[in-house]
C-alpha positions in Angstrom: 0.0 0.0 0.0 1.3 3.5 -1.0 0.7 7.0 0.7 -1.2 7.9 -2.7 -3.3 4.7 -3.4 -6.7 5.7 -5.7 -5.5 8.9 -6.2 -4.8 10.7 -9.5 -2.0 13.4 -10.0 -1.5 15.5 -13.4 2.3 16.4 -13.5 3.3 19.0 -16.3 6.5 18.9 -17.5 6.6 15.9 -16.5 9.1 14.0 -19.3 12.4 15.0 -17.8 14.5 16.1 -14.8 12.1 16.8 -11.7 8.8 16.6 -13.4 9.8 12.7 -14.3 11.0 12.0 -10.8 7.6 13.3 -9.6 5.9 11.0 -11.6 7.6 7.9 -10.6 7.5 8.9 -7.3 3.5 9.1 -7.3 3.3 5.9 -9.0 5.7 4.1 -7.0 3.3 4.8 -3.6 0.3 3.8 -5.8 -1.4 7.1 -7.8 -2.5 7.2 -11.1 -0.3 9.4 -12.9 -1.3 12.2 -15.6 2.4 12.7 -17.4 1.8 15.9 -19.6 4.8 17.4 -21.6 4.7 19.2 -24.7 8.4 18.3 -25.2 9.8 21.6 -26.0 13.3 22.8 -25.4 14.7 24.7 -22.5 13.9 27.7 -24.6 10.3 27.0 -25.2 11.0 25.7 -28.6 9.6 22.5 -30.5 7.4 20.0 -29.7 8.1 16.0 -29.1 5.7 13.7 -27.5 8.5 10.8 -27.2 10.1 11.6 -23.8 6.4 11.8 -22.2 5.7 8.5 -23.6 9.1 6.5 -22.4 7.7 8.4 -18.9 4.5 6.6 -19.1 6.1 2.9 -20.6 8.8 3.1 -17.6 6.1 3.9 -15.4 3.5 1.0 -16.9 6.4 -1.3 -16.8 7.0 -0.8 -13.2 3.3 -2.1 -12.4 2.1 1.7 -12.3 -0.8 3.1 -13.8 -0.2 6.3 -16.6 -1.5 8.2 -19.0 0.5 10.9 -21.2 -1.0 14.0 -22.6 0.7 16.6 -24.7 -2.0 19.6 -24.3 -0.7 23.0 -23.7 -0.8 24.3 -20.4 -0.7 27.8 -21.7 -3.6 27.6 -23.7 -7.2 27.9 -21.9 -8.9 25.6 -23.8 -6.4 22.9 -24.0 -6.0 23.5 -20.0 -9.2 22.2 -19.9 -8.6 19.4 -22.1 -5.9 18.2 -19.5 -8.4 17.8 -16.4 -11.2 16.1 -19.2 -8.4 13.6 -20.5 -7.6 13.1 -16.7 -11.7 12.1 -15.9 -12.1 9.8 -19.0 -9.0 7.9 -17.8 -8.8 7.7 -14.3 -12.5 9.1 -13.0 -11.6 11.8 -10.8 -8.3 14.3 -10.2 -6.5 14.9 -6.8 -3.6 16.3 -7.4 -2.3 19.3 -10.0 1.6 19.1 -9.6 2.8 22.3 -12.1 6.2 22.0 -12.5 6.5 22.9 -16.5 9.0 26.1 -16.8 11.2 27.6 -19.6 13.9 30.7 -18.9 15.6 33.0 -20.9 18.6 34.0 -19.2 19.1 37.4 -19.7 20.6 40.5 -17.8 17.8 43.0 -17.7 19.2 45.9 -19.8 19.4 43.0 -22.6 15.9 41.5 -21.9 13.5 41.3 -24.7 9.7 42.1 -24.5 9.2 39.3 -26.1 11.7 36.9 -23.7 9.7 38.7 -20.8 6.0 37.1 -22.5 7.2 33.9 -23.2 8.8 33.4 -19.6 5.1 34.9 -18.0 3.0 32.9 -20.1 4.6 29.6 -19.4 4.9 29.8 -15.4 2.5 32.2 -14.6 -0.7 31.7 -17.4 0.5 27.9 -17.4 -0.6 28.0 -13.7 -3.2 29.4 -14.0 -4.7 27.8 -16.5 -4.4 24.2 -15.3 -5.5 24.8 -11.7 -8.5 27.0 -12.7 -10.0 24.2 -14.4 -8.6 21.9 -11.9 -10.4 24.2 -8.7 -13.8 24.4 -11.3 -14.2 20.5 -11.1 -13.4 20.3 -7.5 -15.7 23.2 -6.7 -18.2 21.4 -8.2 -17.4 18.0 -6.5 -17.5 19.7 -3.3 -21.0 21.0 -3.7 -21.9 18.1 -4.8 -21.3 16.8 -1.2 -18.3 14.8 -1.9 -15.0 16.0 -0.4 -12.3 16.7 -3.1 -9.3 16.1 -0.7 -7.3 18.1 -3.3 -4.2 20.1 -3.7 -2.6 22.0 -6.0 1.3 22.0 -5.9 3.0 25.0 -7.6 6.9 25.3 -8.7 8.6 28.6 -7.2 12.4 28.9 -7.1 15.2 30.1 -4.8 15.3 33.1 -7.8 11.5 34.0 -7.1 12.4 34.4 -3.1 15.7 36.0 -3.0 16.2 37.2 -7.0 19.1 35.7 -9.7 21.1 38.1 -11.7 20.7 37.9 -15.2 17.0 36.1 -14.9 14.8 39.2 -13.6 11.7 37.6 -15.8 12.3 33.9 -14.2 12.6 35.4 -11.1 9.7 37.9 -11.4 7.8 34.8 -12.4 8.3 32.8 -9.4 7.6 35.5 -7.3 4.2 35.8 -8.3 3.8 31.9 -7.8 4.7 31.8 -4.5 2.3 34.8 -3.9 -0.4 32.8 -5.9 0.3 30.3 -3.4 -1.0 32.1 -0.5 -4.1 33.7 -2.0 -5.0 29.7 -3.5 -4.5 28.5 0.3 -6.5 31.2 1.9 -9.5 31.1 -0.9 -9.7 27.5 -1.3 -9.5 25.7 1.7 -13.2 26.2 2.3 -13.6 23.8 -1.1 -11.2 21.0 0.7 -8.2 21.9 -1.5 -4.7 23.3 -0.2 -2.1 24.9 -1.8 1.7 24.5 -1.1 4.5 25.5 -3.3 8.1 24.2 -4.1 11.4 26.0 -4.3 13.2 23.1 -5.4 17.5 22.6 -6.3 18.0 19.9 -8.7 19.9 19.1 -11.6 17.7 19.6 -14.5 18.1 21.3 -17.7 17.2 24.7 -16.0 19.8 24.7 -13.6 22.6 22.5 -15.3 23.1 25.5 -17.8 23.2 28.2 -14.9 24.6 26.1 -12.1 26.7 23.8 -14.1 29.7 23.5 -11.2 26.7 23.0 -8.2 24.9 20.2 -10.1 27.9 18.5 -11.6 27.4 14.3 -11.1 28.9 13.6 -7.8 31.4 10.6 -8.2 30.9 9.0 -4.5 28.5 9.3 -1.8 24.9 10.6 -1.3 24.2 12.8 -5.1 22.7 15.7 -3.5 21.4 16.9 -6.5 19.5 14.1 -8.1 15.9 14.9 -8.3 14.9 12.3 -6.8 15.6 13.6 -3.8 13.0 16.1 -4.0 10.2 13.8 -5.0 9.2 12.4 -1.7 8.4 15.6 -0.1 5.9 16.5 -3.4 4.6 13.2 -3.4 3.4 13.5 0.1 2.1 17.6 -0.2 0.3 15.2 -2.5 -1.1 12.6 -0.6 -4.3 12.8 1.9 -1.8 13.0 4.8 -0.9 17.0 4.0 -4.5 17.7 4.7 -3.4 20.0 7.3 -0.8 21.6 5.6 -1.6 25.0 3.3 -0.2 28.0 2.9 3.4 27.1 2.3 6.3 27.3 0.7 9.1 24.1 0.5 12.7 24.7 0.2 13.9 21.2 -1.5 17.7 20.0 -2.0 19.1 17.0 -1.3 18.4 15.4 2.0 16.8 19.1 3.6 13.5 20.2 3.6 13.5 23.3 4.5 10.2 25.6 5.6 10.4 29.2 4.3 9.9 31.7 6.6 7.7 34.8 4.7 8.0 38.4 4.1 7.4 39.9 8.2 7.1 42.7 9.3 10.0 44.3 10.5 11.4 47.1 12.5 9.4 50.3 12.4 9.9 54.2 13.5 6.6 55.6 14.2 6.8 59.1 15.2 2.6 60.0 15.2 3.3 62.7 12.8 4.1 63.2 9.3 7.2 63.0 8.0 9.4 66.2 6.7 11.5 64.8 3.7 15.1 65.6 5.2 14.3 63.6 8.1 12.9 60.0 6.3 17.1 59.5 5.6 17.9 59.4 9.2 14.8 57.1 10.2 15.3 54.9 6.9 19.5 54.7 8.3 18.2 53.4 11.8 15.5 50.9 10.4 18.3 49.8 8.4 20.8 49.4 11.4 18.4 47.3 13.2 17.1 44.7 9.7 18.0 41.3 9.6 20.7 40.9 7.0 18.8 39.5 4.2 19.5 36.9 2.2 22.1 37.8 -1.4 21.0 37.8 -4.6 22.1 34.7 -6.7 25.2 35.4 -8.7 26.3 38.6 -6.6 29.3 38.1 -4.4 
């Protein structure tokens, strides 16, 4: 018996690097497994339905149960298509796992209108998309007297809670999903479904290109940066025993899981009067004294 018997997960991006491990993760402790990749490049590029496929045949061959789809999460109506494709196969949808993610890596006085679309249209519009028609059916089930038990599982990054130099659209990007994270949690609950998000470190395409001397293969010893790694924690966000849990967001590497700790407020001058200009400096220098340090920027020294 696995800690996701019965239940049914859509994974985007789910042909390669993290998005595969999720799904043989799922399927090892017993879900039914939605594998949906469009099979583009890192760039956004192309289309190839073959690495979803192997996906599905190593999962199938491993005694699991899988399906692959290759609608775009992007697009509204094919969204749609996703969570139908999910019903006809499996009868019902638990989980919405939205890992699928491009980048352009770009120093902002370089960046492209166009780079800045494409990277917001994948991460952000992709989910949205997906989950909106995911939360529709649930909504629906839950009226319907019958407890979804669901939960949507978003895809931040360490560059969405601290910034990266040279990806200011991928970063802006994940930003906004961890801040979709915490409206979904607060809205939704009353439907049954919780919201957690993921700020996972893994070597994938993504970050073998911008990391490439973190996520080099380890010769010996525990391979901290195998994805694997990170599936365990998702596959249990995804399971009925994270009931409880909402609201969060997951720092993933290796062997740590690590809880992130939220914008708070911090220290404040409050004089019961307004301010004259020439004297914000001075009150700004002393809030400043007293801040926790916070944490650098990726790629500054």
């Amino acid at each position: 018996m696995g800690i996701c018997d019965n239940r049914t997960v859509i994974i985007t991006g789910a042909a390669g690097g993290l998005g595969r491990a999720y799904a043989l993760g799922f399927a090892a402790e017993g879900a039914n497994v939605v594998v949906n990749d469009i099979g583009t490049s890192l760039g956004g590029e192309g289309r190839d339905t073959s690495a979803a496929d192997a996906v599905v045949a190593e999962i199938i061959a491993g005694g699991g149960k899988a399906v692959a789809n290759y609608e775009d999460i992007t697009d509204w109506d094919a969204a749609g298509r996703i969570v139908e494709a999910t019903l006809a196969a499996f009868g019902d949808v638990h989980v919405v796992v939205n890992n699928a993610g491009i980048v352009r890596d770009r120093m902002f006085v370089s960046a492209t209108l166009d780079e800045w679309d494409a990277t917001m249209r994948v991460h952000l519009r992709g989910h949205f998309c997906l989950t909106r028609h995911a939360v529709t059916y649930w909504r629906a089930k839950q009226k319907q007297g019958r407890d979804p038990d669901a939960r949507i599982i978003n895809t931040s990054s360490g560059a969405g809670l601290q910034g990266s130099i040279a990806q200011a659209a991928y970063a802006t990007a994940k930003g906004g999903i961890a801040a979709l994270t915490l409206v979904q949690a607060a809205e939704l609950g009353r439907y049954g479904i919780t919201a957690n998000a993921l700020a996972p470190s893994a070597r994938t395409r993504m970050t073998e290109q911008a990391f490439a001397e973190k996520m080099a293969t380890q010769g010996a010893g525990f391979d901290a940066m195998d994805p694997a790694n990170v599936a365990p924690t998702v596959v249990w966000l995804g399971s009925a025993d994270s009931a409880a849990v909402t609201g969060c967001v997951f720092e993933l590497e290796g062997g740590k899981i690590m809880l992130e700790d939220g914008w708070r407020e911090g220290p404040f001058i409050d004089q019961q009067a307004r301010w004259k200009p020439a004297d914000v400096g001075g009150a700004v220098a002393r809030l400043m004294a007293q801040r926790i340090a916070p944490r650098k920027v990726w790629g500054t020294a």
